[in-house]
PAVEX-684236 format. One line per field, with one value per residue: z, y, x of N, C-alpha, C, CB in turn; residue in one letter. Coordinates in steps of 0.2 Angstrom, whole numbers, plus 5000, padded with zeros to 4 digits. Glycine has a CB too. Layout:
# PAVEX-684236
n.Z = c(Z, ...)
n.Y = c(Y, ...)
n.X = c(X, ...)
ca.Z = c(Z, ...)
ca.Y = c(Y, ...)
ca.X = c(X, ...)
c.Z = c(Z, ...)
c.Y = c(Y, ...)
c.X = c(X, ...)
cb.Z = c(Z, ...)
cb.Y = c(Y, ...)
cb.X = c(X, ...)
r = c(A, ...)
END
This chain:
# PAVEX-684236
n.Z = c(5117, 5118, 5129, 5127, 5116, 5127, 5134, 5126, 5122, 5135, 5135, 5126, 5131, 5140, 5134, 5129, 5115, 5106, 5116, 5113, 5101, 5097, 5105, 5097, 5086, 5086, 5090, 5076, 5068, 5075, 5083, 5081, 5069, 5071, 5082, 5074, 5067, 5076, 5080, 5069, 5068, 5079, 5075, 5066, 5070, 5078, 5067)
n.Y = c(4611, 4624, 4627, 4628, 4637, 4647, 4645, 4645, 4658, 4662, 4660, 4666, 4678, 4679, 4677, 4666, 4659, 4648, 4638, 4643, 4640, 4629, 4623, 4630, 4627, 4613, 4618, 4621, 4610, 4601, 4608, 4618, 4624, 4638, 4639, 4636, 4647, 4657, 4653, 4653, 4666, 4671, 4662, 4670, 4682, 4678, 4677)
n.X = c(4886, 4885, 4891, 4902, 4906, 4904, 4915, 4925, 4923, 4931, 4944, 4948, 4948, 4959, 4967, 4971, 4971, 4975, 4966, 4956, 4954, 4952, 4941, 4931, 4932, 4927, 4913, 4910, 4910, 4901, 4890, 4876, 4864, 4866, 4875, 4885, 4888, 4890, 4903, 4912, 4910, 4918, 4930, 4935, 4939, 4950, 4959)
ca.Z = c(5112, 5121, 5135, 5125, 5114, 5134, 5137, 5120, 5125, 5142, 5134, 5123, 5137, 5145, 5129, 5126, 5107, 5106, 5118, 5111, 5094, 5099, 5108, 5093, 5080, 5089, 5089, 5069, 5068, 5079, 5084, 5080, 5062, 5075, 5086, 5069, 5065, 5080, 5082, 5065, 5068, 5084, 5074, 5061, 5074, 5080, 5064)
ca.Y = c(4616, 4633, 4629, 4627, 4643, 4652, 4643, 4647, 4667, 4665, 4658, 4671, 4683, 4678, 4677, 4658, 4659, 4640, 4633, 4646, 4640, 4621, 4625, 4633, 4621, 4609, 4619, 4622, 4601, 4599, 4611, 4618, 4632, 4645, 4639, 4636, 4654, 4660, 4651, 4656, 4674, 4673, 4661, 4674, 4686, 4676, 4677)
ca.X = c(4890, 4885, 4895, 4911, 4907, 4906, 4922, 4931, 4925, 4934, 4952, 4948, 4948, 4961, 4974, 4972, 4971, 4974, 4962, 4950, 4953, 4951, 4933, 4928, 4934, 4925, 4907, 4910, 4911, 4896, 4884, 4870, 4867, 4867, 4881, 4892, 4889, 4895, 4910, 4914, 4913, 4925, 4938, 4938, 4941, 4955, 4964)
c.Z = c(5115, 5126, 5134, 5121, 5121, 5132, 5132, 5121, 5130, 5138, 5130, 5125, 5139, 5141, 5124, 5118, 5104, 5108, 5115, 5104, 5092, 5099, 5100, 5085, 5080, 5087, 5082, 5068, 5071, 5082, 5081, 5072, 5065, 5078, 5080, 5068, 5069, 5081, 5077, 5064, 5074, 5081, 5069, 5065, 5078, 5075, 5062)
c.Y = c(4623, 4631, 4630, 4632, 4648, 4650, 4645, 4655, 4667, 4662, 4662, 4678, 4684, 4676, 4670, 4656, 4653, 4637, 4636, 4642, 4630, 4620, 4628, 4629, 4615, 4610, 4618, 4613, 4601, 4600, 4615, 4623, 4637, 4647, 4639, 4644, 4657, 4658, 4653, 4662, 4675, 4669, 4666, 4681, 4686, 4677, 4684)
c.X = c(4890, 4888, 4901, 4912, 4908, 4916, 4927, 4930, 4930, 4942, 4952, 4952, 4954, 4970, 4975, 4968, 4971, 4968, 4955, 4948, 4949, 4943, 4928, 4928, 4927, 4915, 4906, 4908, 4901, 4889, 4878, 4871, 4870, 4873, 4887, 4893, 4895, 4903, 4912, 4918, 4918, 4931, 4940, 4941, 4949, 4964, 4969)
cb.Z = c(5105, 5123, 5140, 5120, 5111, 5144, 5137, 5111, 5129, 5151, 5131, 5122, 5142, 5149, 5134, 5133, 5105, 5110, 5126, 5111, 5089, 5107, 5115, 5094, 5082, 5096, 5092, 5065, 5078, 5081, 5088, 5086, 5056, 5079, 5093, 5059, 5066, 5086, 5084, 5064, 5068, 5092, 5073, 5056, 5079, 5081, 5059)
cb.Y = c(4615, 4639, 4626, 4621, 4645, 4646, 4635, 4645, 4672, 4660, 4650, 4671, 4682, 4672, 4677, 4652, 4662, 4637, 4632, 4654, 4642, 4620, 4633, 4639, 4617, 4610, 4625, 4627, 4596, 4599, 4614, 4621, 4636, 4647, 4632, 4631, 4659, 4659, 4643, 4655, 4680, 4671, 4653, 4675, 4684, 4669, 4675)
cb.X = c(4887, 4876, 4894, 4914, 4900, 4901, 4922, 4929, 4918, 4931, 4955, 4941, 4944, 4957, 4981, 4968, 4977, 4977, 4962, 4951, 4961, 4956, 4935, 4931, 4944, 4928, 4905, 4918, 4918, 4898, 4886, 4865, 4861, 4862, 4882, 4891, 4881, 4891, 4913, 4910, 4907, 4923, 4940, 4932, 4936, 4953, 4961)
r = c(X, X, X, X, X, X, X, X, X, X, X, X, X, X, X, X, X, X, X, X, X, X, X, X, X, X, X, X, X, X, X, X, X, X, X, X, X, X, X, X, X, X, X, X, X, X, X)
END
């Protein structure tokens, strides 16, 4: 799951608002309390 948070920063980076949101959807599902946090506050970012 941290490497798909990396990965959702880089589509982040790079405009890809989708693939970022996808990657991140995904950690919230799955990963850890700390990695939900985080994905959290970047898809809220996204909005």
């Amino acid at each position: 799951m941290g490497t798909k948070l990396e990965l959702a920063r880089a589509y982040i980076d790079i405009g890809d608002v989708d693939g970022a949101r996808g990657m991140l959807e995904e950690v919230c599902q799955e990963g850890t309390e700390a990695q939900q946090a985080q994905a959290r506050e970047l898809l809220d970012g996204l909005r």
